[in-house]
N, C-alpha and C positions, 0 to 999 in steps of 0.2 A: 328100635326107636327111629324113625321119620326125621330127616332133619326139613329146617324150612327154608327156602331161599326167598332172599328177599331180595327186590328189582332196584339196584341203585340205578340212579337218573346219571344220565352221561351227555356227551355232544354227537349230533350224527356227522360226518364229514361236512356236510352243506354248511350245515349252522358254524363249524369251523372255521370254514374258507370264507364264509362270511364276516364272523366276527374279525379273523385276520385282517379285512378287505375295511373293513371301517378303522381299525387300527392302524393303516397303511396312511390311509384318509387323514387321521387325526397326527400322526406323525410329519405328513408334509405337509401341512396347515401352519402347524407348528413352528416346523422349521424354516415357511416364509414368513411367520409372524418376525422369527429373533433375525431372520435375515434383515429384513426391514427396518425393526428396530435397529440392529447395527448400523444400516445405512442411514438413520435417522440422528443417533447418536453422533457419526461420524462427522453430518453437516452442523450437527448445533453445537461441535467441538471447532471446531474450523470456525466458522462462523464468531463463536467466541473468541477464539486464539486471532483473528482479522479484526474485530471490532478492540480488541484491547492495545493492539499491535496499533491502529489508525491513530486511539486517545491518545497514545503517549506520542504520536507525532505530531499532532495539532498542539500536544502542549507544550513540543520541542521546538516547532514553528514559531508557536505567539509567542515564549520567548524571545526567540531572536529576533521576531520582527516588530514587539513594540517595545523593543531597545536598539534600532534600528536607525541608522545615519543616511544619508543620501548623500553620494558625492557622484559625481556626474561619469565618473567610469566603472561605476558599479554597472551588474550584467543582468540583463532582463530581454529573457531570446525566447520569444513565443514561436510555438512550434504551427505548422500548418498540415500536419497530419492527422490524417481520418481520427487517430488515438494520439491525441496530442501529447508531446514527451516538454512539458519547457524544462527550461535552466532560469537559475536566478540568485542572484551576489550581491551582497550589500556589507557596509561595515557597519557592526553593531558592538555595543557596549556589553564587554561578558564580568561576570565576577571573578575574583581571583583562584576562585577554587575550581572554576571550570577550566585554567590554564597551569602549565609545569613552572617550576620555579625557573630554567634556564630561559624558557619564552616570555617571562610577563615581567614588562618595565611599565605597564599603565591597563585602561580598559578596554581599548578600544579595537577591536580582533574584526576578522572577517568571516565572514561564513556564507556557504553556496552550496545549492541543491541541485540537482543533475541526475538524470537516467543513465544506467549502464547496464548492460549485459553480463549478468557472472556465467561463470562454467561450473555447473554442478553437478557431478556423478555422472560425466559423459551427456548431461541440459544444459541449456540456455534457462539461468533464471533471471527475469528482470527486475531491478531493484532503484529504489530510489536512495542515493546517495546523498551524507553530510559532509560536509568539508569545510574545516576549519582552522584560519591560521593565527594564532597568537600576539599579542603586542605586538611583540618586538619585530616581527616579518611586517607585520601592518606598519609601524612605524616609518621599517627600511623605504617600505613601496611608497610610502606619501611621501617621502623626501626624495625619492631618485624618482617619483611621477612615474613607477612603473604599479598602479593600483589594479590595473586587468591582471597584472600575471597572476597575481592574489585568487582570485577567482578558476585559477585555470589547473584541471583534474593533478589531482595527487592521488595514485592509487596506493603507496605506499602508507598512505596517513587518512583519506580519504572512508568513512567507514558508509556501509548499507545501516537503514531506518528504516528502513519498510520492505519487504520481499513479496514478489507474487504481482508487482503494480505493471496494470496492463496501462493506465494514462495517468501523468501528473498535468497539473497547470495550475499556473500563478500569475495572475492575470491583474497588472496595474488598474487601481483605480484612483479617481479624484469625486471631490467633495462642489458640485455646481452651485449657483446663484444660488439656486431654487432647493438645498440642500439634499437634490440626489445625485447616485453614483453615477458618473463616467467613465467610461475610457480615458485613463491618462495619456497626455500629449508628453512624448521623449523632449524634455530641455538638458540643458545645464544646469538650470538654477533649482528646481522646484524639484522634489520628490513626489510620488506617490501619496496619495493620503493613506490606501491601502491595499492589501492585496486578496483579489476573490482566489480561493484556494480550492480546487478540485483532485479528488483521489480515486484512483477505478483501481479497485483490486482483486483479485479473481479470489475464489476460496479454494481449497484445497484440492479440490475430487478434477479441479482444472487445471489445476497448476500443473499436474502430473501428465498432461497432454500438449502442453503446450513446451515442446521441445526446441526449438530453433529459432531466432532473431524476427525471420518473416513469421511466425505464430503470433508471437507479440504483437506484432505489427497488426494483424489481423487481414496478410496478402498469401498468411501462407496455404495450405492444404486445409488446415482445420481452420480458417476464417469464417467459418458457419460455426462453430463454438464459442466467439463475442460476441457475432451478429456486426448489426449498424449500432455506429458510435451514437446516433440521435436517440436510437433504442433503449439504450444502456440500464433503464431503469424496469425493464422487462425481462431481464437476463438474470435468471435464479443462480447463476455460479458466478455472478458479479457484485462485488459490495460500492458505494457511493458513497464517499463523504463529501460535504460540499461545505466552506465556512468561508466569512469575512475577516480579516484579520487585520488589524489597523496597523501601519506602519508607523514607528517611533518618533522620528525627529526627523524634519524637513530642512534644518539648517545646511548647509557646506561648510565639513569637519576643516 
């Protein structure tokens, strides 16, 4: 009996090394696509995490400042650096439950914002700081006429609101004849109408480069990673917020 063989179809080496070779292909295609994604993922989480981080300080802000007091040794120090850092104190009316039972014999509390430098993980991060003193220390200062000390850094008590801020500014304005904003003039008597509020804060994938005081600053090695301050809004690892916020009450408390 004859047996019969029959020709199964097989691969020649070429068509192998071929087919491997478009597999090779389709694998690192691949793996830049989820790279990417990753890196895409990453900014539009940061991005999130800065833009939620900004709301809750512009809501912390008009708080305070359209319950806001003007007295004439309140602290408003515009900065003249390329990436402007100001400071700025005022006495504003807080509710009783934003104060402890041993500090609050009325409403009338301070609070001041400020740049500082932390130390993190062997970095420099730069943050915008709150600082807020209660009744009863507001009290003391308007009766012993010492109302600047009020204003002046408490690290111990003093907390960060914002992290990652490459520029703050708080910049006085007044309400003209002609019902638009100016520059407010420093008196005794008169407050601000209100303050333009500006916030530069870096997103994440930067924060991790910018290591030392002069980074911040944008004097140090990596000052081609802010760019120019005029620029600011060209700069994809930079967030912008910008608002008007009306200041409270113009009396002298």
């Amino acid at each position: 009996m004859s047996s019969i063989r029959r020709n199964r179809p097989g691969f020649s080496l070429v068509e192998l090394l071929f087919s491997m070779a478009i597999g090779s292909m389709i694998l690192i295609l691949a793996a830049g696509m989820l790279g990417s994604s990753g890196d895409g993922y990453e900014r539009v989480g940061g991005t999130v995490a800065t833009e939620r981080e900004a709301r809750a300080l512009i809501t912390q802000l008009s708080a305070d400042l359209s319950t806001g007091l003007f007295q004439k040794d309140g602290k408003i120090d515009k900065s003249s650096a390329a990436w402007p850092v100001d400071s700025v104190g005022f006495l504003s009316l807080q509710p009783d439950q934003a104060q402890s039972d041993a500090g609050h014999i009325g409403d009338l509390c301070a609070v001041n914002y400020y740049i500082k430098d932390l130390p993190v993980g062997g970095k420099t991060l730069r943050c915008l700081m709150r600082g807020f003193r209660e009744s009863k220390d507001t009290f003391d200062a308007l009766r012993s006429d010492t109302v600047a000390s009020l204003f002046a850094e408490q690290p111990q008590i003093d907390e960060p609101v914002a992290f990652g801020v490459v520029s703050f500014e708080a910049r006085p304005k007044s309400l003209d004849a002609g019902g638009q904003w100016i520059d407010w003039v420093k008196n005794d008597t008169t407050g601000p109408d209100a303050f333009e509020m500006k916030l530069v804060v870096a997103r994440r994938n930067l924060v991790g480069k910018l290591k030392l005081p002069g980074d911040w600053d944008g004097s140090g090695n990596t000052a081609a990673l802010l760019g120019k301050a005029d620029q600011v809004d060209r700069n994809k690892d930079l967030e912008v917020y910008a608002t008007l916020i009306r200041f409270g009450n113009h009396a002298k408390p």
